[in-house]
Structure formats: structure tokens, C-alpha cells
C-alpha positions as CSV (number, residue, x, y, z in Angstrom):
1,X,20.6,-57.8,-12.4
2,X,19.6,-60.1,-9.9
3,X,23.5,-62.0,-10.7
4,X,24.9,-58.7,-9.3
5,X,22.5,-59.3,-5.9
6,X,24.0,-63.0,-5.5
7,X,27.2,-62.1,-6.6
8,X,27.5,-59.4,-3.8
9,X,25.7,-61.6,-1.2
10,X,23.1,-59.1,-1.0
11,X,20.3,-61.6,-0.1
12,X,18.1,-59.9,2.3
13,X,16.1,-61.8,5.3
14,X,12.2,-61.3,5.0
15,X,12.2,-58.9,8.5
16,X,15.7,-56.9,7.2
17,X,15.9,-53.1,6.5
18,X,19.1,-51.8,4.7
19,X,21.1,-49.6,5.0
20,X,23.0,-47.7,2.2
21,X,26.6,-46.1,2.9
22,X,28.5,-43.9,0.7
23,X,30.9,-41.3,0.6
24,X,33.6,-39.4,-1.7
25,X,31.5,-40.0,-4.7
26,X,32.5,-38.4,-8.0
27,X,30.2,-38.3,-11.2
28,X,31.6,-41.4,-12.7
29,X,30.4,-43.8,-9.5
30,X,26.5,-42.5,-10.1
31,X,25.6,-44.7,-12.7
32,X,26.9,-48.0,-10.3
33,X,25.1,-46.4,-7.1
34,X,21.7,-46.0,-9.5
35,X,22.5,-50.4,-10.0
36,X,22.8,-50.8,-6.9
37,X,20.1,-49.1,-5.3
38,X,17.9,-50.2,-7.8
39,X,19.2,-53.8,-6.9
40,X,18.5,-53.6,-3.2
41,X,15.6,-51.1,-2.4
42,X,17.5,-49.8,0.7
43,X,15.1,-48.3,3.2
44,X,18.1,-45.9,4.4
45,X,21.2,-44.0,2.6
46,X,23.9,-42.1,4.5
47,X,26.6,-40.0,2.7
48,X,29.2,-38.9,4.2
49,X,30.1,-36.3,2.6
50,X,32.4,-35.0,-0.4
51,X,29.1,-36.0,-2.5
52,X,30.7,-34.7,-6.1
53,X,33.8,-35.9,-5.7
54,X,35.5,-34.8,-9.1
55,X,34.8,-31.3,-7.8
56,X,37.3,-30.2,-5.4
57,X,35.3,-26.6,-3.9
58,X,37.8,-26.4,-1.2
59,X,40.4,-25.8,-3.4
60,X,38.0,-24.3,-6.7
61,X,35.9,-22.2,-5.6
62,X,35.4,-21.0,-8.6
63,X,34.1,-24.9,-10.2
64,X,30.9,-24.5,-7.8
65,X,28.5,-23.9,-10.9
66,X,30.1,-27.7,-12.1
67,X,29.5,-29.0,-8.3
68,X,26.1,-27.7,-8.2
69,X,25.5,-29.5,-11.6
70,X,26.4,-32.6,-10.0
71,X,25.0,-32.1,-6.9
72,X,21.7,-31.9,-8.8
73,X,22.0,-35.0,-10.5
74,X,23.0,-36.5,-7.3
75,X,20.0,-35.6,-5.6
76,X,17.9,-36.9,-8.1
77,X,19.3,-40.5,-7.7
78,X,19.0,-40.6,-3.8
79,X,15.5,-38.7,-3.8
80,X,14.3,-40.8,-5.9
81,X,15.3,-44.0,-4.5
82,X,12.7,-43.5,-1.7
83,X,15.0,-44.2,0.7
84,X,15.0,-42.4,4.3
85,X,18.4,-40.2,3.7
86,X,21.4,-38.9,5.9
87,X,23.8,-36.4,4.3
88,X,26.9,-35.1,6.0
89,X,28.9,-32.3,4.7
90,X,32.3,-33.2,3.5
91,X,35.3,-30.8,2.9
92,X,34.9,-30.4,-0.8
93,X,30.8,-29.3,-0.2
94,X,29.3,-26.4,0.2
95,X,26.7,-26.7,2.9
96,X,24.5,-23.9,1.5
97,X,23.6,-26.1,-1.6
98,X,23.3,-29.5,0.3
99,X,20.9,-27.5,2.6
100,X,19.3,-26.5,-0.9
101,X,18.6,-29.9,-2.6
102,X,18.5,-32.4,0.7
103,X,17.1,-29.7,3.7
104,X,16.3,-31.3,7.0
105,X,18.8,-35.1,5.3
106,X,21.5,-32.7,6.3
107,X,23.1,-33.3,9.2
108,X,26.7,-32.1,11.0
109,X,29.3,-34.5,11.4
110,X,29.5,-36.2,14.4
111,X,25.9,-36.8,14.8
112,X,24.5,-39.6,16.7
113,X,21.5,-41.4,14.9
114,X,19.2,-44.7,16.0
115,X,18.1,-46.2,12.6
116,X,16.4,-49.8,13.2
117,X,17.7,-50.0,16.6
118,X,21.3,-49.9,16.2
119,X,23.3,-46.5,16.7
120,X,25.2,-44.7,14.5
121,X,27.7,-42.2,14.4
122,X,27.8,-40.1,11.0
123,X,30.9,-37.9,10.1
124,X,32.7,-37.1,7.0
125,X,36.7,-37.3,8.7
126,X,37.4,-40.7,11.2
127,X,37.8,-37.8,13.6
128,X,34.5,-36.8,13.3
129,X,33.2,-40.1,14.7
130,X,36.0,-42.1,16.4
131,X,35.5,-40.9,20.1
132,X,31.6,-41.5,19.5
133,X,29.8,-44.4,21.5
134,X,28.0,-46.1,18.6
135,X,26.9,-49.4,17.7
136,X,28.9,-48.7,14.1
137,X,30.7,-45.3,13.0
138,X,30.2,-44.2,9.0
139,X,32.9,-41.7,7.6
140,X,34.9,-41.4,4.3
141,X,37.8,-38.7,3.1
142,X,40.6,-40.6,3.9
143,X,41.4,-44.3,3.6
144,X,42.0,-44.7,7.4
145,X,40.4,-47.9,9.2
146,X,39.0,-47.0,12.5
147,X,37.4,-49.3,15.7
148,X,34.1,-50.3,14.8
149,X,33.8,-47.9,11.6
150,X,32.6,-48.3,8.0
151,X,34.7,-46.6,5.4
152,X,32.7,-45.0,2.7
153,X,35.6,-44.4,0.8
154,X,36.7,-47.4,0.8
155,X,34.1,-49.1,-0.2
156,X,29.7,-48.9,-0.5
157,X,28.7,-50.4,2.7
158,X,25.5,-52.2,3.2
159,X,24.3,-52.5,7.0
160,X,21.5,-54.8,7.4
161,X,19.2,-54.1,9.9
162,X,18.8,-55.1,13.0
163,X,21.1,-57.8,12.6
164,X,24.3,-55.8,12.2
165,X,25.5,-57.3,9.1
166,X,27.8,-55.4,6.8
167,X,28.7,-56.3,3.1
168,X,31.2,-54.1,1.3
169,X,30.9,-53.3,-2.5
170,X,33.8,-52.1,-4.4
171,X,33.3,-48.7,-6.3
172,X,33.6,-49.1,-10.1
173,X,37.4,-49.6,-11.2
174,X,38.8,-45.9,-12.2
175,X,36.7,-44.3,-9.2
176,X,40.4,-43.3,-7.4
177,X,41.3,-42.0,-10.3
178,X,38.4,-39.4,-10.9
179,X,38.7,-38.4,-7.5
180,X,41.9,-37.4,-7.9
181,X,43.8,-39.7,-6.3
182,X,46.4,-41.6,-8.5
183,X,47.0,-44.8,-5.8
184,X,45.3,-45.9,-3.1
185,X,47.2,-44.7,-0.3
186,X,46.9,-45.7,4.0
187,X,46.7,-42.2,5.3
């Protein structure tokens, strides 16, 4: 595993903290977040939102046992990583079962945090975030590219702390695909 840390250029300085960023993850990207987390011991996650991704509750309400089943094993993953953790409700969530298996982790988009002394703006949409003064801005849903703003669903972001450094990590090929999108679209 440690070829997947140099490939990735996930070396970490002796005083760094990182910082995990996802979003829009469906059941098929958990066993790749498990490597990676495992890989680099981040001391923070953030999810913004849409956190079983295959699921789409918005639309199927009546899928929310299946969500709930992957919700579950999502939780287990990120609780047990140690990690502090962020979660922000996404469309395709149902904020009475985040509340369930994350409590006070949940947060509502467009929240401000400081984590190692650089600020952050958390939101599920780019408009959730993109008239927020912050050091960086962390969303997903859509493949738009926004000022100073890490795509989640674009990519797994790793923020180093303090020094600012970001290194992107492309989801497992097929991820698109079991999210339900059939190409990768600029929206």
C-alpha cells in the first residue's frame, strides 16, 4: 500500500494534519475511500453530501430502507477512521438519518469552519459556498469548477494542513457510472 501513498504524492511533512474531502459517493467508491483512509490517517473528513450516491431519495423515496443500508455502512468506515468529521446534507439524503448515524458531524450547507487554521466553507451545491469568504470552499453535486473551491465530485481531495496544499485522487473508474451519470458532463 505504501506504492499507492507515493504514487498519489501523499507524502505528509512531520507537523502536517490532513484533511479528507468527499462527496457524491455511491457504494461502489467505499472500498477505495477504506484504502485511502487507511493509507493516510487523515485527522479530518468532510462530505459533502449525497453520501450513498447509487440511492437517488429525492427522486425514490420509497429506496430509503437501501439508503439507510448504505448509510450504515458508510458510517462505519468514517467513524472508524478516527478522524474529526464534517457531513453536509446533499439532495439525495435524508437529514433525519445523517442526524441518526453522524449527530452533532452534521452540519447545514454553507457553513463556515476553521480546521488547522485555515477556513472553510462546506456546502453540498457550488451555490452553497461560492459567495462565502474562505480560505478554500468544499462542495460536490455537479461537476462545476468554482473560485478557490474543491470539487468533491470531481475528485477525493486531500488538504494538507496548515500549508494549504491540495492533492486530488481520482474516484475508482465506473464511479460515474454507478451514480448515474453515463458521461462526465460541465454543468
Amino acid at each position: 500500500m505504501l506504492g499507492f501513498m507515493r504514487r498519489k504524492k501523499l507524502r505528509r511533512e512531520a507537523e502536517e494534519e490532513a484533511l479528507l474531502h468527499i462527496s457524491d459517493t455511491p457504494e461502489s467508491a467505499y472500498p477505495f475511500i477504506v484504502t485511502v483512509i487507511k493509507e493516510l490517517k487523515p485527522e479530518y473528513i468532510v462530505h459533502t453530501g449525497d453520501l450513498v450516491d447509487n440511492v437517488k431519495l429525492e427522486r425514490r423515496p420509497e429506496l430509503k430502507p437501501l439508503y439507510e443500508g448504505g448509510l450504515r455502512k458508510l458510517a462505519r468506515i468514517l467513524k472508524g477512521s478516527g478522524a474529526e468529521l464534517y457531513i453536509i446534507p446533499g439532495n439525495e439524503d435524508d437529514g433525519e438519518l445523517l442526524k441518526e448515524f453522524f449527530g452533532e458531524s452534521v452540519l447545514q450547507p454553507g457553513s463556515i469552519v476553521d480546521i488547522g487554521g485555515i477556513k472553510l466553507a462546506l456546502g453540498h451545491k457550488p451555490e452553497d459556498v461560492i459567495k462565502k469568504e474562505a480560505d478554500f470552499r468544499l462542495y460536490g453535486h455537479n461537476f462545476k469548477t468554482i473560485p478557490r473551491g474543491l470539487n468533491g465530485l470531481k475528485s477525493i481531495n486531500v488538504l494538507f494542513l496548515p500549508s494549504g496544499r491540495v492533492v486530488r485522487i481520482g474516484y475508482p473508474t465506473g464511479t460515474d457510472t454507478y451514480r448515474g451519470y453515463k458521461l462526465w458532463r460541465s454543468l
